[in-house]
N, C-alpha and C positions, 0 to 999 in steps of 0.2 A: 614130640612126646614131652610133657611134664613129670616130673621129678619133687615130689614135697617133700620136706625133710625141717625142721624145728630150724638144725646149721648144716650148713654146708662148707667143710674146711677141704680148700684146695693144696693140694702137698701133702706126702706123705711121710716124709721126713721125722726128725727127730721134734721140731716145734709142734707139727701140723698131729702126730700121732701124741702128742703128751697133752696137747691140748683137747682129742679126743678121748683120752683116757678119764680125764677131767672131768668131760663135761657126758658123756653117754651113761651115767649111769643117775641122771635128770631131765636128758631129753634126745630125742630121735636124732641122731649123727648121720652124716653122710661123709665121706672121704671121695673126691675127684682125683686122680693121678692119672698120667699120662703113662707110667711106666708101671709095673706090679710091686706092689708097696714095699717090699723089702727089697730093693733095684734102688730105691732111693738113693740120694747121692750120701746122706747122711752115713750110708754106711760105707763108706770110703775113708771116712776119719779115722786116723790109725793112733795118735799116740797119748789121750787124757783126755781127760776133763777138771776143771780144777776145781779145788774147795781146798780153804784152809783147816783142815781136817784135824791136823798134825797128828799124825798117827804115826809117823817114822822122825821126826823132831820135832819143836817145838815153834807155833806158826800161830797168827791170828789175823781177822777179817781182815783187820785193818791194812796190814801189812798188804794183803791181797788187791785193798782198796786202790793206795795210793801208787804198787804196782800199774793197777789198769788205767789209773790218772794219767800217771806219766808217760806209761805205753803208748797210750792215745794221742800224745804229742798234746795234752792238756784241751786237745775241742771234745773228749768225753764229757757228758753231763755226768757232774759228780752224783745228784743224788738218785740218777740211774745204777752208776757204777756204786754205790753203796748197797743198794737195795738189792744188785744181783748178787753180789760177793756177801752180803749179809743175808740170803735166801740159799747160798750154794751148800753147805752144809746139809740143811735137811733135806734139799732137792736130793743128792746124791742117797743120802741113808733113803727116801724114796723108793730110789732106784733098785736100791738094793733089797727092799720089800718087794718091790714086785718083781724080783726074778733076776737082774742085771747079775751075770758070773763076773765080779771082780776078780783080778788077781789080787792073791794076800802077802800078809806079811808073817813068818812065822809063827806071829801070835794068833793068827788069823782074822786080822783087822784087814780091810783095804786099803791097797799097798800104794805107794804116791811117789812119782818120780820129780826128776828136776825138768825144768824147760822155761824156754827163753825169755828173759824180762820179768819172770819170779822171783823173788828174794824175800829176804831177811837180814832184818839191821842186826850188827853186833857191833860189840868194840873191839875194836883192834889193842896190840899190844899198849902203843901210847896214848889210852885211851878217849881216842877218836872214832867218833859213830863212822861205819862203814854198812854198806848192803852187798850181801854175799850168795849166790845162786842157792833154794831151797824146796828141798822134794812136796810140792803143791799136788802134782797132776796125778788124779784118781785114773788108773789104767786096766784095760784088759788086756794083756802083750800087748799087740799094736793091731787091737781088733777092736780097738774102746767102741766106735761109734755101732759097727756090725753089731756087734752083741746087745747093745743100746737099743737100735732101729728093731732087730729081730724083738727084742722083748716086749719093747712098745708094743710092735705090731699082735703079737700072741694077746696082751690085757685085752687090748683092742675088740680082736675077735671072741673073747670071753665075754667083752660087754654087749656084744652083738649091733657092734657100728659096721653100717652097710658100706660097703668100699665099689666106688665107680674106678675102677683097675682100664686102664689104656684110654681112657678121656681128653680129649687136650682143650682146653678150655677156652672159649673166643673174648668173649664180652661181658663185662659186667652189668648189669641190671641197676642204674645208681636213679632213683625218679622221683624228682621232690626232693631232695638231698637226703635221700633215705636208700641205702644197698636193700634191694629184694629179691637178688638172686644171679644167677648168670647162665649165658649159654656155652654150649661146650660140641665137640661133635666124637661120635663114638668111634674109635678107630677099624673097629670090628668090622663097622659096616658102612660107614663114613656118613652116616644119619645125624641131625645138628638135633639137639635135646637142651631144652629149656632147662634149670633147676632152681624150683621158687623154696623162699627160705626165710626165716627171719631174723636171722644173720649169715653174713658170708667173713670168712677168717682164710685168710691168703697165709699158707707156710710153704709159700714156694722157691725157695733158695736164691741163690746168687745168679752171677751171670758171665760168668768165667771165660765162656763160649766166645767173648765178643773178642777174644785176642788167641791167634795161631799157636803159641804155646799157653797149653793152660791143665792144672791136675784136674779140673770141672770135668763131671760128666759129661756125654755127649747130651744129655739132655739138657743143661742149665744154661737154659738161653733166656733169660730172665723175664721169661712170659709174663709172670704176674705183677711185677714192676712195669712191666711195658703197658700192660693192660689196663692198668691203677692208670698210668700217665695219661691215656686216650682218654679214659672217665672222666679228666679232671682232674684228678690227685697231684698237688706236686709230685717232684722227689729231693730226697734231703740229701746233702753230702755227696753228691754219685761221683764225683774227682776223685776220691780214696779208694782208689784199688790196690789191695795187698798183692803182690810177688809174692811168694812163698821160694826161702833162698833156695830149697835142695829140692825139685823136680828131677827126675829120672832123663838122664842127658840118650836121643834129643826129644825125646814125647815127653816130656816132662808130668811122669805120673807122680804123684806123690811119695817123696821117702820123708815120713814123719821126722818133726822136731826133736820125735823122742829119740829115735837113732844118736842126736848131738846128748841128750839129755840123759843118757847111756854114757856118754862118754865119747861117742864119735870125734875127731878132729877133721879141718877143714884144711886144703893142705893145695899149694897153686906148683905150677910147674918145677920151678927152684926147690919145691921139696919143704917149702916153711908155712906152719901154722900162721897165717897170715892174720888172722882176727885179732893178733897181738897188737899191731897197728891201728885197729881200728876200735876196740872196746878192752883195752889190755885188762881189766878187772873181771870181766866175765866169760869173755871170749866167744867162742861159740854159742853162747847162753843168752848173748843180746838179742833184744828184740828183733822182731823180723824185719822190720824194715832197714836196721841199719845191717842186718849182716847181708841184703838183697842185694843194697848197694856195695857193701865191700866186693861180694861176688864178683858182682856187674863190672867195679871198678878194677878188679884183676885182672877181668877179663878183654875190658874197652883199655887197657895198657901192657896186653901182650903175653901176659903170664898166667894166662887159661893155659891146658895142658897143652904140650905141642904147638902152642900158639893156636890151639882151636877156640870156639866157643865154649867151654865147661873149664870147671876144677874137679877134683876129688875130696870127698866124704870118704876117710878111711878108718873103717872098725875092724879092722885086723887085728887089734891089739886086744880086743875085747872078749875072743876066744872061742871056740867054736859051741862050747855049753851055754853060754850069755846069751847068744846070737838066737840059738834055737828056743831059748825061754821067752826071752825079753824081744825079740824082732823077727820072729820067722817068717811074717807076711814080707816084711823087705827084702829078707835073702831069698825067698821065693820070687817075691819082682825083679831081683836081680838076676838072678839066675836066669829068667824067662823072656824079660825083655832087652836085657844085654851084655845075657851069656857071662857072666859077673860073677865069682862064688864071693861073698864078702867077708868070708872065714879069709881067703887067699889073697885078695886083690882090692883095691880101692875102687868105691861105686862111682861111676862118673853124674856130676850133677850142674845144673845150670836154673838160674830164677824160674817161678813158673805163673800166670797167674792162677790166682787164687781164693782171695777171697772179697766179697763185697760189703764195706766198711758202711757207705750208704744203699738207701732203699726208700721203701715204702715210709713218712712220719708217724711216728704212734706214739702215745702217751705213756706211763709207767703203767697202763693196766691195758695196753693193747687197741686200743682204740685208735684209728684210725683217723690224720688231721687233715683240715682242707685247706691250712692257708699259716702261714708265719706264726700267727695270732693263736693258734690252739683250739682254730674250731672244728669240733669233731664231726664225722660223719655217722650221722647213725645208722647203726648196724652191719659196720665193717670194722673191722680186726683185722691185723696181720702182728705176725711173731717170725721171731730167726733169721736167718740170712737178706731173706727179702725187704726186712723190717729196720727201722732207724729209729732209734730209742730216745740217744746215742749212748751207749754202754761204752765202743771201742772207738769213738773220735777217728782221730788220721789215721789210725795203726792197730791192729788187734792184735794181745796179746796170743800167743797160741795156747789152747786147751780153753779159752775162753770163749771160743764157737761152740761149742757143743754147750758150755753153758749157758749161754745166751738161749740158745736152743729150747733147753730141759725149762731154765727157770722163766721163760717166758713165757714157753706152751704153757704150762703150767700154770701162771700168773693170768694169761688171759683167758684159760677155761675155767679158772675163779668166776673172771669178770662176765664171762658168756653165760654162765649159771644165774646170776643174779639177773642178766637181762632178759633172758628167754623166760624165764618163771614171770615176769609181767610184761613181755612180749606179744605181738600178735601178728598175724602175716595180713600184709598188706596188698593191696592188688597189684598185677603185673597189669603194664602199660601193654594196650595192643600191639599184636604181633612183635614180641617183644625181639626174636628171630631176624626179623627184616632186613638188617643192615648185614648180618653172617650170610644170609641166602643170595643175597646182590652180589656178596664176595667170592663164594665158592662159584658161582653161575659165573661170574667173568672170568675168572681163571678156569672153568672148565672146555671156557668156551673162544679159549685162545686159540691161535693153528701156530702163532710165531711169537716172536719177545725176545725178551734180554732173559741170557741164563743168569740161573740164580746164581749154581757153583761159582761162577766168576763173579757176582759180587760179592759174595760172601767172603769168598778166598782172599779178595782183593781188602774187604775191610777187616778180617782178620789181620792182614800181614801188613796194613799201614799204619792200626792199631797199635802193633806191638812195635814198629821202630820208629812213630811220632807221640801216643799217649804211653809209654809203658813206664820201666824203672824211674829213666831221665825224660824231662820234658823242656820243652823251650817255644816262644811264641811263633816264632818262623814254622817249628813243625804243626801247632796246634794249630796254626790257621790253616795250613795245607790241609790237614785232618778234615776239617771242618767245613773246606769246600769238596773233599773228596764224600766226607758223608752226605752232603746237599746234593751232589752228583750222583752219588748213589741210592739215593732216595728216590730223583728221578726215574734212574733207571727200574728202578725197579715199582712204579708203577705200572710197566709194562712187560712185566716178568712173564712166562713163558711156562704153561703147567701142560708137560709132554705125555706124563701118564694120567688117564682121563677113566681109571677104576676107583672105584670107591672104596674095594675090602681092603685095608692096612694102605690103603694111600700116603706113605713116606713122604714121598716127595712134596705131596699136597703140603704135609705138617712141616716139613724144611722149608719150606716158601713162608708160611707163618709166622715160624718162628725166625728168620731173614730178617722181616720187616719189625720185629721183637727187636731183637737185635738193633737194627737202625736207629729204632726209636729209642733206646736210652744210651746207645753210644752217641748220640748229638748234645744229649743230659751232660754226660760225663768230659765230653772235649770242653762243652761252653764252659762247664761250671770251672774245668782245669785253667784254661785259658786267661778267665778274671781272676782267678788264684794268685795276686804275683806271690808267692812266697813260697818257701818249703817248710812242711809240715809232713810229718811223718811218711808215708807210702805218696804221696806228691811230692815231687824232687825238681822244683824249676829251676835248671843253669843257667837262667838268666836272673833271677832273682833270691841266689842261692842262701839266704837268711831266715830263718823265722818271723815273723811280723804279729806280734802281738798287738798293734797299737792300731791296726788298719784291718788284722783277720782271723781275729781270734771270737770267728763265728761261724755259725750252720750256715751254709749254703739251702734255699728253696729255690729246686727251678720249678717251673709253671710253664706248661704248653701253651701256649695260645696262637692264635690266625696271623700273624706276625713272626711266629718261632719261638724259640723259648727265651724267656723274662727269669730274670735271675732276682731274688728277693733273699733276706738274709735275718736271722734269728738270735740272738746272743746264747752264747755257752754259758749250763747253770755252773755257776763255779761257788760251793761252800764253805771250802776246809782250804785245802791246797792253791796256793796261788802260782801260775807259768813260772818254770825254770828252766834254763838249759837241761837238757837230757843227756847225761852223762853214766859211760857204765864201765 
């Protein structure tokens, strides 16, 4: 079955749904999702979104800017991170046109808290410039992104974009180096359907999935990255994977930054705010990556609680009214998944992963590149998580996902407008299906093989104790012949249920090989990495190296393996300093 549609945005997320809002009311929309669109992962984000708002002090872009610089461990492109934090503003008032319920401020402005790696310069007593933690993050309690994704989705369906709801998408259609569409197969009924387009816009999130503890959906197995990669697409960056320090000990669901940004303290066996040690000017308010490592570091020296693996996050002190205002979704998680009241008791927490710094290459207007060089693919798009801009370099600020998110759908259903009004749909190559039918028929038509579960399980759990927090070259090689071992195997994977309606397993074997395929992206690119750089921590090269990699990583697949090639960082205003907080 064909499918025509003007664009076709895969994801329904917070990118994938702003950039439909965008663009449906100039031309025919179609939404793919694998999951029912407000199941998105996007709405798992609990604690902001930022803009320099100042609406409870006094705050500006810039300040915002040179924040996301520095967060980034300096491989942000600056005049990305200008353009977003100088777009964030009106995105948000936006939002708040079309429906988003902010929490207020008595005045009844939209209320803004603190979180980590945000500041504001003042001077201190001997007047000496200092930077001091400041209420940035636009909040709904710790419902920010839920309330966001729900409203999206409502414009949405006022604009009357058609939503392919449970699709999981196979192939992209790239022919003449021109996107003209993709295949996908329906879960409903497990039927493969062609969708021809005259553009396709990937908002298909991270890939969290690829390591045993992680806050990601069960579903962000980084299909559309992986997919992009088989097309030809490089990928930029895929080394930077964010920890996120306070995962729910030991399923590590997400307990937001805002919990610290509240005021939480972080607190190891001995009973001491330990962060004094390691960021004594902001404390708990430091960037993610270095309070991942403090964790980590407490914990890899004995003084996790009990000598286990975790520390505690204690908002005890924050009172039982706070809690229910400002964080109920948390004391609800706690509560539910580890019997926790957090009015009473300290939440136990441990790193988790979480976010994906690299992805898909795109230009400041979403476009889609094929090589170092800046050449774009026409008629392909991707935005937010999947997407590499680079806004957040080594390290993402937090609350600076979600605007990544908002001002990019946004940004690139600008650029979709303009292209589809002189667009045209192009032919689809014969049988365009052929390569997904050969796929599904051999795996249908297996009796025996390698199970999946066990590779998966196997590269989950190698993932996270050779590429995760800390890395070193001894494990990254290991990594890298266990993933080429695994890759084997699993050409001869083993598909035991052989029904078509809601065939799980069929889509867990897909997404497996998803999986594979850009955790070998992310060991290579870690491996030639000797340095540290924000969320990459190599113990053996334990410095910064501005002089030899203070650049974008491009891998490129090819018949050989993957070819690593590299981009300079735009760097305008701010020049590399130590990162200090």
């Amino acid at each position: 079955m064909i499918h025509k549609h003007d664009l076709i945005i895969v994801g329904a997320g917070l990118a994938g749904l702003r950039a439909a809002v965008e663009t449906s009311q100039y031309a025919d929309v179609g939404v793919i999702s694998k999951l029912f669109p407000t199941r998105s992962h996007s709405g798992a984000a609990q604690g902001g979104i930022a803009a320099a708002l100042g609406n409870e002090e006094h705050d500006t872009v810039e300040w915002h800017v040179f924040d996301s610089v520095k967060g980034s461990d300096y491989l942000g492109d600056q005049d990305a991170i200008e353009m977003m934090c100088g777009e964030a503003p009106d995105a948000i008032y936006e939002l708040e046109h079309l429906g988003v319920p902010f929490s207020r401020t008595k005045e009844g402005k939209i209320a803004q808290r603190q979180f980590g790696g945000h500041t504001k310069e003042v001077i201190d007593e001997n007047g000496n410039s200092k930077r001091i933690p400041v209420l940035r993050a636009c909040y709904s309690a710790d419902r920010t992104g839920h309330v966001i994704l729900h409203t999206l989705y409502e414009q949405c369906v006022k604009r009357n974009v058609r939503f392919y709801a449970e699709y999981f998408i196979l192939s992209l259609i790239i022919d003449d180096g021109v996107c003209k569409g993709l295949t996908a197969f329906n879960l409903r009924d497990g039927e493969i359907h062609t969708f021809h387009a005259k553009a396709v816009m990937f908002g298909t999130g991270g890939y969290g999935r690829a390591y045993r503890v992680t806050s990601n959906a069960y579903a962000n197995s980084g299909d559309g990255v992986a997919i992009a990669f088989r097309a030809g697409i490089p990928l930029e960056d895929m080394e930077f994977v964010q920890f996120h320090p306070t995962g729910l000990y030991p399923l590590g669901i997400l307990v937001t930054e805002g919990a610290r940004g509240e005021g939480g303290y972080l607190v190891n066996n001995d009973g001491d705010r330990f962060m004094k040690n390691y960021a004594p000017t902001v404390m708990e308010l430091a960037p993610r990556d270095m309070v991942t490592r403090s964790i980590q570091t407490e914990i890899n020296e004995g003084r996790g609680i009990n000598g286990g693996d975790f520390v505690n996050l204690d908002l005890t002190h924050l009172g039982a009214a706070k809690l229910k205002e400002r964080l109920p979704e948390i004391t609800g998680f706690a509560k539910t998944y580890a019997g926790i009241d957090p009015v009473k008791q300290p939440i136990p927490i441990l790193p988790t992963a979480h976010y994906s710094m690299g992805g898909i290459p795109t230009d400041l207007y979403g476009h889609v590149l094929a090589d170092e060089k800046g050449t774009i693919v026409k008629g392909f798009y991707a935005a937010g998580e999947c997407a590499c801009v680079s806004v957040h370099g080594a390290n993402r600020l937090g609350t600076n996902s979600l605007l990544d998110a908002v001002v990019h759908g946004r940004r690139t259903g600008k650029t979709l407008v303009k292209y589809l009004r002189e667009a045209e749909f192009s032919p689809l190559p014969d049988d365009a299906e052929k390569k997904d039918r050969e796929m599904f028929a051999n795996l249908y038509g297996t009796s025996s093989g390698e199970n999946a579960d066990k590779i998966r399980l196997r590269l989950k759990e190698e993932m996270t104790n050779k590429c995760g927090v800390f890395r070193n070259e001894k494990d990254l090689n290991s990594m890298l012949d266990t993933i080429h071992e695994l890759e084997h195997k699993f050409k001869n994977v083993h598909l035991s249920c052989k029904g078509k309606v809601f065939n799980t397993e069929l889509m867990e074997i897909i997404e497996l090989g998803n999986l594979l395929e850009f955790s070998d992206a992310i060991v290579t690119g870690a491996l030639a990495r000797q340095e540290c750089r924000g969320a990459h921590w190599r113990t053996d090269h334990p410095k910064r190296d501005d002089v030899n990699w203070l650049k974008h990583t491009i891998a490129f697949k090819t018949e050989k393996g993957i070819e690593l090639k590299y981009k300079p960082v735009v760097i305008n205003k701010y020049q590399p300093q130590e990162r200090k907080y």
